[in-house]
MOPAC internal coordinates of N, CA, C and O (Angstrom, degrees):
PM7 1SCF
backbone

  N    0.0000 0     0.00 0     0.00 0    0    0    0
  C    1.4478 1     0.00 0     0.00 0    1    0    0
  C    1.5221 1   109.76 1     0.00 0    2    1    0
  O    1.2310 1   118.29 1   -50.00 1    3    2    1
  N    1.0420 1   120.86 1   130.00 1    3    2    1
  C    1.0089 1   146.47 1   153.00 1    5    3    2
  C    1.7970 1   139.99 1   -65.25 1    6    5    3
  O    1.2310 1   109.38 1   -80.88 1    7    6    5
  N    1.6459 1   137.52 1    99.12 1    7    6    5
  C    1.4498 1   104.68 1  -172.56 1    9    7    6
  C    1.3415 1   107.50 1  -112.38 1   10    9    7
  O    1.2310 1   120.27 1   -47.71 1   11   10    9
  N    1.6821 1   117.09 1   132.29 1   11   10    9
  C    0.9607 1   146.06 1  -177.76 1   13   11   10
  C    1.2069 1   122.07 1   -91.65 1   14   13   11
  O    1.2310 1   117.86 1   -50.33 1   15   14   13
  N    1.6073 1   121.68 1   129.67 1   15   14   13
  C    1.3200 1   116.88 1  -166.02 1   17   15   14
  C    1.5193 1   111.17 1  -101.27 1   18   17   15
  O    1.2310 1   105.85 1   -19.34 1   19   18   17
  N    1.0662 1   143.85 1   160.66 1   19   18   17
  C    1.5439 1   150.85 1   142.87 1   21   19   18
  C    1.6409 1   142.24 1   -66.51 1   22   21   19
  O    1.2310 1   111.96 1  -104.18 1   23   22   21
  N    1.0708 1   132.77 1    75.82 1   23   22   21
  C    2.0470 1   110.54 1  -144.84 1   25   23   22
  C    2.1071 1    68.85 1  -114.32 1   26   25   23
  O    1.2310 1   139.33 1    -0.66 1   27   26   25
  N    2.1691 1    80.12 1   179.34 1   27   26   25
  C    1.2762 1   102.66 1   174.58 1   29   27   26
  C    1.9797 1   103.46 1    63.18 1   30   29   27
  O    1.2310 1   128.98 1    18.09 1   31   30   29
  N    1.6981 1   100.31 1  -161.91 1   31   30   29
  C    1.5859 1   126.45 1   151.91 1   33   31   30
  C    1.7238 1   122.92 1   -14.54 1   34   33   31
  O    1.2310 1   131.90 1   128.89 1   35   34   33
  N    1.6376 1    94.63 1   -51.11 1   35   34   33
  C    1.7890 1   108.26 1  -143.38 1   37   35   34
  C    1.6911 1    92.40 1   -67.02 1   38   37   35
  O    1.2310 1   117.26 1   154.01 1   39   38   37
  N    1.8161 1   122.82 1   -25.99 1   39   38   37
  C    1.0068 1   106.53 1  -171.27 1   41   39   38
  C    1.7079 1   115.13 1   -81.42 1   42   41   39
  O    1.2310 1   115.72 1   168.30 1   43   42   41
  N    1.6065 1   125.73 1   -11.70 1   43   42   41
  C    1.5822 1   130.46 1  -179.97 1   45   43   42
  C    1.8630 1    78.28 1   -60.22 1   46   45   43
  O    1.2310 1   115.21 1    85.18 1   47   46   45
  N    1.3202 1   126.69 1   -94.82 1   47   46   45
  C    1.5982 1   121.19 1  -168.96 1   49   47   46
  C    1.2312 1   127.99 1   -44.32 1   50   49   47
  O    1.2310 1   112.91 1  -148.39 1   51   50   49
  N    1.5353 1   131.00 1    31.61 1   51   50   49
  C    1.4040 1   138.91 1   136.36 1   53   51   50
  C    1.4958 1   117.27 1  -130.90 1   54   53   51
  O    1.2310 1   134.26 1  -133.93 1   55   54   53
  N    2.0202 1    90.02 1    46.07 1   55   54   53
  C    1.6035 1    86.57 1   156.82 1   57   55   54
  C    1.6554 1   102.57 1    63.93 1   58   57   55
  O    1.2310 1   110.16 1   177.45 1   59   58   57
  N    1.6192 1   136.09 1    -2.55 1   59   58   57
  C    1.7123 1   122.20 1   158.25 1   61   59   58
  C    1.6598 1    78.43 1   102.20 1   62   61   59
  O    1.2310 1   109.15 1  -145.93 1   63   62   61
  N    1.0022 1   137.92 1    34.07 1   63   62   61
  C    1.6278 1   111.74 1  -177.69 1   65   63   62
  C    1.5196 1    63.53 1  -121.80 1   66   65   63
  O    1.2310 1   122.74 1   -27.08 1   67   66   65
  N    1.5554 1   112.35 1   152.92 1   67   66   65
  C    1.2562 1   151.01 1   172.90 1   69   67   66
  C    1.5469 1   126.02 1  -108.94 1   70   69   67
  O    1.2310 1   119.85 1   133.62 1   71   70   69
  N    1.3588 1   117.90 1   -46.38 1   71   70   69
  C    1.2689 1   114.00 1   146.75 1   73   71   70
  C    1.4551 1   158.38 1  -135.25 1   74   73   71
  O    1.2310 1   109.63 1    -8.39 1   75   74   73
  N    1.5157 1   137.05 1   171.61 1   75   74   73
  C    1.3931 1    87.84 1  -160.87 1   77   75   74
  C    2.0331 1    64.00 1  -150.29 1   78   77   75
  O    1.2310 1   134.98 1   -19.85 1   79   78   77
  N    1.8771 1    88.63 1   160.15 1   79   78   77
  C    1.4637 1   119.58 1   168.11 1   81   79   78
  C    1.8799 1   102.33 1   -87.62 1   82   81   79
  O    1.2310 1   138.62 1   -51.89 1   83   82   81
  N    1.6206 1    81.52 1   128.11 1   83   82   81
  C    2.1911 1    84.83 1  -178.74 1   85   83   82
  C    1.8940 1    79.06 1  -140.98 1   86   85   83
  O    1.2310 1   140.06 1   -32.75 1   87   86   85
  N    1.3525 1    78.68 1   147.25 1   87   86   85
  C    1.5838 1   128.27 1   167.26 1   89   87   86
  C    1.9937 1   102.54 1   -65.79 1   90   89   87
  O    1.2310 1   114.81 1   -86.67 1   91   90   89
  N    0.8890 1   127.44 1    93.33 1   91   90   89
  C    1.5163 1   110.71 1   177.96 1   93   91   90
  C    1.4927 1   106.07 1  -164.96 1   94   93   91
  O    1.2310 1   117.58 1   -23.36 1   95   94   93
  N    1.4367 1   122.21 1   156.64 1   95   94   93
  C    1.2854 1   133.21 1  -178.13 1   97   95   94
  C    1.4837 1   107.65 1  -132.21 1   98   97   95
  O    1.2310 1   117.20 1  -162.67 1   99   98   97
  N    1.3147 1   122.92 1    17.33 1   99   98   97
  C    1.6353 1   141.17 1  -161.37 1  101   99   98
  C    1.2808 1   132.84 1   172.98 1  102  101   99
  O    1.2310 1   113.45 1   -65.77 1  103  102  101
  N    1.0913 1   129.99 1   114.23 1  103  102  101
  C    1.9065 1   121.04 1  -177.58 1  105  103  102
  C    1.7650 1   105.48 1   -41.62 1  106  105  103
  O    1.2310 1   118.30 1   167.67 1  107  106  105
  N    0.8592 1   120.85 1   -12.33 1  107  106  105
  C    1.3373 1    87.37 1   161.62 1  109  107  106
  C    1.8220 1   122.72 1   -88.54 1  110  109  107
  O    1.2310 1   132.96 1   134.45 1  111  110  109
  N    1.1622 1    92.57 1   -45.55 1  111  110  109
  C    0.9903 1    92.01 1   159.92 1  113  111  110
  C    2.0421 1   130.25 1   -35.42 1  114  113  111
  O    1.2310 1   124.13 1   112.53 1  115  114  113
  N    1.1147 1   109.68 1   -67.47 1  115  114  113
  C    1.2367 1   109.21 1   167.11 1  117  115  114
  C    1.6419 1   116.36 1   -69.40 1  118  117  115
  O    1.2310 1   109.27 1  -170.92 1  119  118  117
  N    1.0256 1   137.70 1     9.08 1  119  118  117
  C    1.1701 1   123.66 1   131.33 1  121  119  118
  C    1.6993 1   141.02 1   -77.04 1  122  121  119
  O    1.2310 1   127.09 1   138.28 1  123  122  121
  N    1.6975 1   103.96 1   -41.72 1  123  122  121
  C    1.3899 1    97.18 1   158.06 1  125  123  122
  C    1.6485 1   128.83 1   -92.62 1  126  125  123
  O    1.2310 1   129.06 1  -153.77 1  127  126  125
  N    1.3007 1   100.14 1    26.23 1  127  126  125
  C    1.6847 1    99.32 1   175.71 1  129  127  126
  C    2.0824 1    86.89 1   -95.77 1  130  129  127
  O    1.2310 1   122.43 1   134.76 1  131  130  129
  N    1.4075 1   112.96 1   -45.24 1  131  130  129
  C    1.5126 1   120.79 1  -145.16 1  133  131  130
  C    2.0549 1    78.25 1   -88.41 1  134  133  131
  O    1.2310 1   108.63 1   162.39 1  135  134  133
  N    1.3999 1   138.87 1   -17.61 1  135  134  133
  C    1.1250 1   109.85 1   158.14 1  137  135  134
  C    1.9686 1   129.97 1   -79.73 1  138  137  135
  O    1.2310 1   124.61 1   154.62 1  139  138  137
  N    1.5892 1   108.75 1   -25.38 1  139  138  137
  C    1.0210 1   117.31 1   175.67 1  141  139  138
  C    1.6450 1    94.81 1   -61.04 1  142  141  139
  O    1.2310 1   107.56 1   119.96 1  143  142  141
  N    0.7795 1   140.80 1   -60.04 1  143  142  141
  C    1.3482 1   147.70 1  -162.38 1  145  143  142
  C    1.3912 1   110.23 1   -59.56 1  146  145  143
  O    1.2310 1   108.41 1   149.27 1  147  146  145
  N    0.9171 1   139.26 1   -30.73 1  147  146  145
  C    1.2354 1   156.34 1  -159.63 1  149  147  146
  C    1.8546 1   122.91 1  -159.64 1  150  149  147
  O    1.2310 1   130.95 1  -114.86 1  151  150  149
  N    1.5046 1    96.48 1    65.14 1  151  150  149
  C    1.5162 1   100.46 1   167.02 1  153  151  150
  C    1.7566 1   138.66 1     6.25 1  154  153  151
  O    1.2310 1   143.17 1   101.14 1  155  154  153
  N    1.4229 1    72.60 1   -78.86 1  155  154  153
  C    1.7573 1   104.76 1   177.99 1  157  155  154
  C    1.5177 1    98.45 1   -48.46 1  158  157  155
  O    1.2310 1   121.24 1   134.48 1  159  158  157
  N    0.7219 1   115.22 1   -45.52 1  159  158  157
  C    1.8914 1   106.95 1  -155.66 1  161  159  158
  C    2.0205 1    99.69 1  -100.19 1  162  161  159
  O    1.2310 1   120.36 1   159.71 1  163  162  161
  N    1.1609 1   116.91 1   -20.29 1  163  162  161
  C    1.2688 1   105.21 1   153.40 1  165  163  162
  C    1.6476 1   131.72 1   -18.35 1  166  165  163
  O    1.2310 1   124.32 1   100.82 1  167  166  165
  N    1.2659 1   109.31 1   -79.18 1  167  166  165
  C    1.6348 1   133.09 1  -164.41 1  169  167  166
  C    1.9717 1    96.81 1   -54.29 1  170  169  167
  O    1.2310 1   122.18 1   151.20 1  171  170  169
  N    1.6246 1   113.44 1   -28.80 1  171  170  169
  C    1.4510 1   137.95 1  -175.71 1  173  171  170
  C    1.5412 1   107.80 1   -76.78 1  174  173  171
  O    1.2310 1   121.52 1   132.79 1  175  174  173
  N    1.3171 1   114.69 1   -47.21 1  175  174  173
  C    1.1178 1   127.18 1  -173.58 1  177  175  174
  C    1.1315 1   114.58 1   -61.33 1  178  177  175
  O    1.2310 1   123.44 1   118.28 1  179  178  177
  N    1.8794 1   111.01 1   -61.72 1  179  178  177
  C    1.3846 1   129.15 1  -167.29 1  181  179  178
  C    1.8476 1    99.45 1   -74.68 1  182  181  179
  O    1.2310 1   118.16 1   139.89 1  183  182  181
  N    1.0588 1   121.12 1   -40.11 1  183  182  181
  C    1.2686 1   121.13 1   179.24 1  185  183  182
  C    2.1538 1   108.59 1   -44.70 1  186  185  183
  O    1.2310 1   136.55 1   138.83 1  187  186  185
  N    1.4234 1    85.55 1   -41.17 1  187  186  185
  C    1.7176 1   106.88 1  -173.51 1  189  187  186
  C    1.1757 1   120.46 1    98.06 1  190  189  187
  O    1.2310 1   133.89 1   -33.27 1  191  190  189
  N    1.6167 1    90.74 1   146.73 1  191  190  189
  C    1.5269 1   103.08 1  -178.59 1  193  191  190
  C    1.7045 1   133.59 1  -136.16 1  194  193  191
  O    1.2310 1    99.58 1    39.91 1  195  194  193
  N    0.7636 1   154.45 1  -140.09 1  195  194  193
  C    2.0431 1   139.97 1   164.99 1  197  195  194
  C    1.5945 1    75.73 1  -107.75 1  198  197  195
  O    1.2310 1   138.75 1   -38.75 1  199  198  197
  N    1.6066 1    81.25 1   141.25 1  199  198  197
  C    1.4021 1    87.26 1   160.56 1  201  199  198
  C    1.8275 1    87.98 1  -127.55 1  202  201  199
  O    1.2310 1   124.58 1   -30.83 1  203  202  201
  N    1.5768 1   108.81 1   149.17 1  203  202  201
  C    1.8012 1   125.09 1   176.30 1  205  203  202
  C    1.5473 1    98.42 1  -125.72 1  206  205  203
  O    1.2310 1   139.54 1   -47.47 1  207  206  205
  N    1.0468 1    79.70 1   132.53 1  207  206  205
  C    1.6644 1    94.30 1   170.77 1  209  207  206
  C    1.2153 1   119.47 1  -140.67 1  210  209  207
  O    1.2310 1   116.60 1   -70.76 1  211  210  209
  N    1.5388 1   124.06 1   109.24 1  211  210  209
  C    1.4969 1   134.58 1  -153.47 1  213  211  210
  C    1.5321 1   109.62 1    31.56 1  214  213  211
  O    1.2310 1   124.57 1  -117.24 1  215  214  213
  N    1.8163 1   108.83 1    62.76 1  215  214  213
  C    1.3090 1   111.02 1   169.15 1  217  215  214
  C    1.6362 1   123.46 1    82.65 1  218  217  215
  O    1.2310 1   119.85 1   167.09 1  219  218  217
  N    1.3679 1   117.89 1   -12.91 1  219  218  217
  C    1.6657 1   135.13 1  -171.25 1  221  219  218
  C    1.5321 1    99.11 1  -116.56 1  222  221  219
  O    1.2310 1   126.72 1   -71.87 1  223  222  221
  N    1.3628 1   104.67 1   108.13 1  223  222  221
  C    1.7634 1   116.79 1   163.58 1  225  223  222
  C    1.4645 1   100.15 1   -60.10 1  226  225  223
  O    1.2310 1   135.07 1   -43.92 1  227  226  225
  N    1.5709 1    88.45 1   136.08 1  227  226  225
  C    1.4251 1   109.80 1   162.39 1  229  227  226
  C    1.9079 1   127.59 1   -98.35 1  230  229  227
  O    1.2310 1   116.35 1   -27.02 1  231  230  229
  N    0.8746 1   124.53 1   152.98 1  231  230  229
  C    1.3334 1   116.35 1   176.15 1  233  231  230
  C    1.3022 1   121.30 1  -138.71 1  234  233  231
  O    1.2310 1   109.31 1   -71.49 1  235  234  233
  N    1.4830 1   137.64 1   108.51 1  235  234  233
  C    2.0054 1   134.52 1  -171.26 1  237  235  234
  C    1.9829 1    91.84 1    62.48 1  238  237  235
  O    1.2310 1   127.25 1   173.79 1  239  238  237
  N    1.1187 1   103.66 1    -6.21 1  239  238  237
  C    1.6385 1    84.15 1   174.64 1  241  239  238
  C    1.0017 1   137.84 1   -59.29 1  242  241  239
  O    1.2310 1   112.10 1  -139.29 1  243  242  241
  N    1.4731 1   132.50 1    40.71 1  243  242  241
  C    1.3693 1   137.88 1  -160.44 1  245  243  242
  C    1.0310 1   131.00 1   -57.76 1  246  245  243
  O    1.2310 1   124.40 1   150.12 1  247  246  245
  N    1.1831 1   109.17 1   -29.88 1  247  246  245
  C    1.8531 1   125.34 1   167.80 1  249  247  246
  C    1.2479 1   123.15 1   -80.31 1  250  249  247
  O    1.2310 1   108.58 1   173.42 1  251  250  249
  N    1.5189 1   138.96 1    -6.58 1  251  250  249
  C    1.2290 1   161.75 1   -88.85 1  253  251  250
  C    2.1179 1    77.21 1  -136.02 1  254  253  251
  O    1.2310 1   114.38 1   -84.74 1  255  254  253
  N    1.2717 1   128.26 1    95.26 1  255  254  253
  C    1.1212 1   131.62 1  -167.18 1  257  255  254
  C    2.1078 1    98.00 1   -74.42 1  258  257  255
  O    1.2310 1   139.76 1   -41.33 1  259  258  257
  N    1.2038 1    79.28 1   138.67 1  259  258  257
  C    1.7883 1   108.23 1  -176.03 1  261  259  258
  C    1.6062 1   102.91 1  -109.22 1  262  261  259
  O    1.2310 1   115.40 1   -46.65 1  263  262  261
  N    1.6309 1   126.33 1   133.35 1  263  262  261
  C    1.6100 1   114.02 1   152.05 1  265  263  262
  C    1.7060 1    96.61 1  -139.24 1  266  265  263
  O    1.2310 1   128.84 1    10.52 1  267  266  265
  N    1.2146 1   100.58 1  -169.48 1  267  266  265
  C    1.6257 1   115.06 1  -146.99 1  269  267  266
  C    1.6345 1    84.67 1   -72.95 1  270  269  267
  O    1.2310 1   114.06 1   156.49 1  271  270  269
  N    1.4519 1   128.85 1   -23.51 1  271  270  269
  C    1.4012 1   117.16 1  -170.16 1  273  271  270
  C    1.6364 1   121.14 1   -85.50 1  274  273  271
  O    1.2310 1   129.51 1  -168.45 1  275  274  273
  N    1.4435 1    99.28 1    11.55 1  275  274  273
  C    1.8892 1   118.62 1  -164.46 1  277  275  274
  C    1.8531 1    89.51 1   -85.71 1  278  277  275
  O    1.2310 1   122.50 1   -12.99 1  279  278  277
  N    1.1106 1   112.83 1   167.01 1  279  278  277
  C    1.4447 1   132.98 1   158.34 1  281  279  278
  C    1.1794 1   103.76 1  -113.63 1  282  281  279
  O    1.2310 1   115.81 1   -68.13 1  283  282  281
  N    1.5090 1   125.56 1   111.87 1  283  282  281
  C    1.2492 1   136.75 1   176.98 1  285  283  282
  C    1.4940 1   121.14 1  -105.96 1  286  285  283
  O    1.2310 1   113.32 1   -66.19 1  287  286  285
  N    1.4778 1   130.23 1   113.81 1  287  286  285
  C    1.2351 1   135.37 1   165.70 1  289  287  286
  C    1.1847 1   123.56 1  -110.67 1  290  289  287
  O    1.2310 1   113.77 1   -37.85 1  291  290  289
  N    1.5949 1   129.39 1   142.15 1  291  290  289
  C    1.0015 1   127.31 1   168.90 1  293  291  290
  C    1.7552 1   129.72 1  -127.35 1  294  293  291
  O    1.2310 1   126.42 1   -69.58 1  295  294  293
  N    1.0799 1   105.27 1   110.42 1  295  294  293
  C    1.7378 1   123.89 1  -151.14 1  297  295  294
  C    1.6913 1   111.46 1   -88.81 1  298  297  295
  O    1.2310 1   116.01 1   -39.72 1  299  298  297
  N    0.9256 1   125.18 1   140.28 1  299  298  297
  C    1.6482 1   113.15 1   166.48 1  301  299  298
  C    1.3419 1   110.18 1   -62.43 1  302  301  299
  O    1.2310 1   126.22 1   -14.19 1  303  302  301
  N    1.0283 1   105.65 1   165.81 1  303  302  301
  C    1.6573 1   125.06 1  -170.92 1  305  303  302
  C    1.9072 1    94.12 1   -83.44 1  306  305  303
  O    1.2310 1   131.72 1   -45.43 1  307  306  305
  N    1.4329 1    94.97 1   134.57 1  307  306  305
  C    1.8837 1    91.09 1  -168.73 1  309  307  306
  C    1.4685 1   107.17 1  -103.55 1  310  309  307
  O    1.2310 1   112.57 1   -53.86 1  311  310  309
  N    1.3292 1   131.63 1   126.14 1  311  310  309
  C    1.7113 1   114.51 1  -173.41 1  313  311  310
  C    1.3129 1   108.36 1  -113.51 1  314  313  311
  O    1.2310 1   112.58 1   -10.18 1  315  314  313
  N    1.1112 1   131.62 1   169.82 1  315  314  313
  C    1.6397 1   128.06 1  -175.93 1  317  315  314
  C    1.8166 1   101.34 1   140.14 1  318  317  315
  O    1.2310 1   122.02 1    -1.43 1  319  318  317
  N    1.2332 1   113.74 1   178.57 1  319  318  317
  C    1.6019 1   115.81 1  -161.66 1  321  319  318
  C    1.3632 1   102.04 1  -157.78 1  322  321  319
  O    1.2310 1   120.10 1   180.00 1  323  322  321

C-alpha cells in the first residue's frame, strides 16, 4: 500500500478527504485504483493531474515505480503561459 495525498481542487471531489491508502506498484496504477475507488475523482484523474513523488513532478510517467516509503501527491494540472 501505498499513501496518496490530495493538494489544490482534487480534494472538494473526494468529498474533503485528503488522503487515501492505494494498492499500486506505479502511478498508473495509483491513479486507476484511487479512481475506481472513488467515482468522483475519476473524470479528474483521467483528464490529468501532477503527479510528486518525494518532491519531483512527474510527467506521462506512468510506469514511474511507487512503494509505501514514497511521498505521494497529487496536484491539478496547472495552466497559464
Amino acid at each position: 500500500m501505498v499513501r496518496v495525498k490530495l493538494g489544490g481542487t482534487l480534494k472538494t471531489w473526494a468529498g474533503g478527504q485528503t488522503e487515501f491508502d492505494v494498492e499500486a506498484t506505479n502511478i498508473r496504477e495509483v491513479l486507476d485504483r484511487l479512481g475506481e475507488a472513488h467515482p468522483r475523482l475519476k473524470p479528474l484523474l483521467e483528464k490529468g493531474v501532477a503527479v510528486a513523488i518525494d518532491g519531483e513532478i512527474y510527467r506521462n510517467a506512468w510506469f514511474q515505480p511507487v512503494t509505501p516509503a514514497n511521498e505521494i501527491y497529487l496536484l491539478p494540472m496547472l495552466a497559464g503561459g
